[in-house]
C-alpha positions in Angstrom: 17.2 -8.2 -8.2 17.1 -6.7 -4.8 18.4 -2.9 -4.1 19.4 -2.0 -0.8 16.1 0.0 0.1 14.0 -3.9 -0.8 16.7 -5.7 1.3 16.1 -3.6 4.0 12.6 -4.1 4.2 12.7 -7.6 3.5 12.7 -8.8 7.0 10.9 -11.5 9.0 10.0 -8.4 11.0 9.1 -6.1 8.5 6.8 -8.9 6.6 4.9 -9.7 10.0 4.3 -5.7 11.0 2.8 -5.4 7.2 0.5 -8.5 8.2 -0.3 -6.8 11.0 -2.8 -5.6 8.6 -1.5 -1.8 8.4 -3.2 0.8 6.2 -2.2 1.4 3.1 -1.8 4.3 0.8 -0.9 4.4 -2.7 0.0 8.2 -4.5 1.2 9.3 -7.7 1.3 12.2 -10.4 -0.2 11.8 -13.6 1.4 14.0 -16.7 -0.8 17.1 -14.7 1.9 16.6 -12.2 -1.7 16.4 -10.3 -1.4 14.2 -6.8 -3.4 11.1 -7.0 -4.0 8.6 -3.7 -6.0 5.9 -3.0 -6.3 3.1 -0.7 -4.9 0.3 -1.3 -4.9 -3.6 0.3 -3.0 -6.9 0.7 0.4 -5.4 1.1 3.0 -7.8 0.6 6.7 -8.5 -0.9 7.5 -10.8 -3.5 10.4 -13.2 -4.5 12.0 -10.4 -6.6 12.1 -7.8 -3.3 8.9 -5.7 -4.9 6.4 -4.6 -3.0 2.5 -6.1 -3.9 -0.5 -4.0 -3.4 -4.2 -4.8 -4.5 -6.4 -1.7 -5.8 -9.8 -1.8 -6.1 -11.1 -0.1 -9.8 -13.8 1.7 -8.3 -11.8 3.4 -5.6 -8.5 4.4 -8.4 -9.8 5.9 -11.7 -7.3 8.7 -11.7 -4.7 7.2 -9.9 -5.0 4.3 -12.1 -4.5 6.8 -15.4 -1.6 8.9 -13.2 0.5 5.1 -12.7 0.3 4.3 -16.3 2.6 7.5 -16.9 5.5 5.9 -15.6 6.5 8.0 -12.6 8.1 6.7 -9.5 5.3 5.7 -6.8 4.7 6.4 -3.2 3.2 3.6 -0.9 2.7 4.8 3.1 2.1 1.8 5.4 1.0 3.1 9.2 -0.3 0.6 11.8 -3.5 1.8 13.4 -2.8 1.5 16.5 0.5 2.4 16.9 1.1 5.0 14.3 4.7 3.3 13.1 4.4 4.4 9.1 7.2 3.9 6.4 7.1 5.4 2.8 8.6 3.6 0.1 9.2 5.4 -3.1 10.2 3.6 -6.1 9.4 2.7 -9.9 6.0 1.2 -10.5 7.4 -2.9 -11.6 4.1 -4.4 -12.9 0.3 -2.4 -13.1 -1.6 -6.1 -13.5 -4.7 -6.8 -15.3 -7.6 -7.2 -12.6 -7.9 -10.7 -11.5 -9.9 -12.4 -8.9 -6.2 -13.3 -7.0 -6.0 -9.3 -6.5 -9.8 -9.0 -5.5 -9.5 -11.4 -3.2 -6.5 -10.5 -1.6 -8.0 -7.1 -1.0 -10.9 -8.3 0.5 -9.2 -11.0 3.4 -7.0 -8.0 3.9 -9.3 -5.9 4.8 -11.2 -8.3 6.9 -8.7 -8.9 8.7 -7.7 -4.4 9.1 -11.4 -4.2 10.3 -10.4 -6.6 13.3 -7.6 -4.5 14.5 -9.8 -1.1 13.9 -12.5 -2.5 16.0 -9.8 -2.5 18.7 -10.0 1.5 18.8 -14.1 1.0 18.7 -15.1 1.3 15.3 -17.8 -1.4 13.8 -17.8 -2.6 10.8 -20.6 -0.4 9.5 -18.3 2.8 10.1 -15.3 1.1 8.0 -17.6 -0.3 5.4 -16.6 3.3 3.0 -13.2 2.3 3.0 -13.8 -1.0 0.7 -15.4 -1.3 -2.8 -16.1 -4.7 -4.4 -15.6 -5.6 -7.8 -12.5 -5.7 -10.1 -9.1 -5.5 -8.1 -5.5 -5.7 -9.7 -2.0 -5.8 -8.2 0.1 -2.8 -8.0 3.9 -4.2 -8.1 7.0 -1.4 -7.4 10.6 -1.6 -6.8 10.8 0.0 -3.1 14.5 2.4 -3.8 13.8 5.4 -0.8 12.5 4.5 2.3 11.4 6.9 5.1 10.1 7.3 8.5 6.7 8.4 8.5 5.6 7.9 12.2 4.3 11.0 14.0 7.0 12.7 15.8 10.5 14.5 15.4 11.7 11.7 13.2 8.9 11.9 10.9 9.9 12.4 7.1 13.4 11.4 7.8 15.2 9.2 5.3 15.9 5.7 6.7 
């Protein structure tokens, strides 16, 4: 079931700027209360209103140990080019099983975020540290605060 923060989101308008590809960046504290963030790829919304990212093993050891806690989740979504960024914060739905699905989600979407970074002159040699191979699983939470996160006087404010 959809809250008002997912219903806000899901929009035709929302779904394309997050195919755009944007970046993505997945945080959350571990029993430490220690930050952990990571990359993450394949952003997308589901039939429920949760928001699906793919993260890649090698890239999340701690972050993978600090989701499994149960605290609410951060996900920031900025286009490259633009700098438009949203956080959504909410409860972690579903922490999947790697899968090939998840792998290969990851790995179209960031073929496809290499083509808009070579629009502000970077090769694919200088993005190649951003992207692991191997295992990959799906990172499923319940978007409930949203925020602007775009550079500027606005940035940080609750939307």
């Amino acid at each position: 079931m959809q809250n008002d923060a997912s219903r806000r989101l899901d929009t035709e308008e929302f779904r394309t700027w997050i195919d755009a590809p944007v970046a993505v960046q997945v945080a959350a504290c571990g029993e430490d209360l220690r930050p952990q963030s990571v990359r993450a790829f394949g952003v997308s919304f589901d039939a429920a209103g949760a928001l699906q990212v793919a993260l890649l093993d090698a890239q999340c050891p701690q972050l993978l140990v600090a989701l499994r806690v149960g605290r609410p989740v951060a996900v920031n979504l900025t286009h490259p080019l633009t700098f438009l960024g949203r956080q959504l914060k909410g409860p972690v739905v579903e922490l999947a099983e790697p899968s090939l699905e998840a792998a290969l989600a990851a790995q179209r979407y960031f073929d496809r975020f290499v083509q808009v970074l070579a629009k502000i002159g970077m090769t694919p040699e200088q993005c190649r540290g951003m992207f692991y191979t191997g295992p990959a699983r799906f990172l499923r939470m319940q978007p409930a605060e949203l925020f602007d996160q775009t550079p500027g006087a606005g940035a940080g404010a609750r939307l």
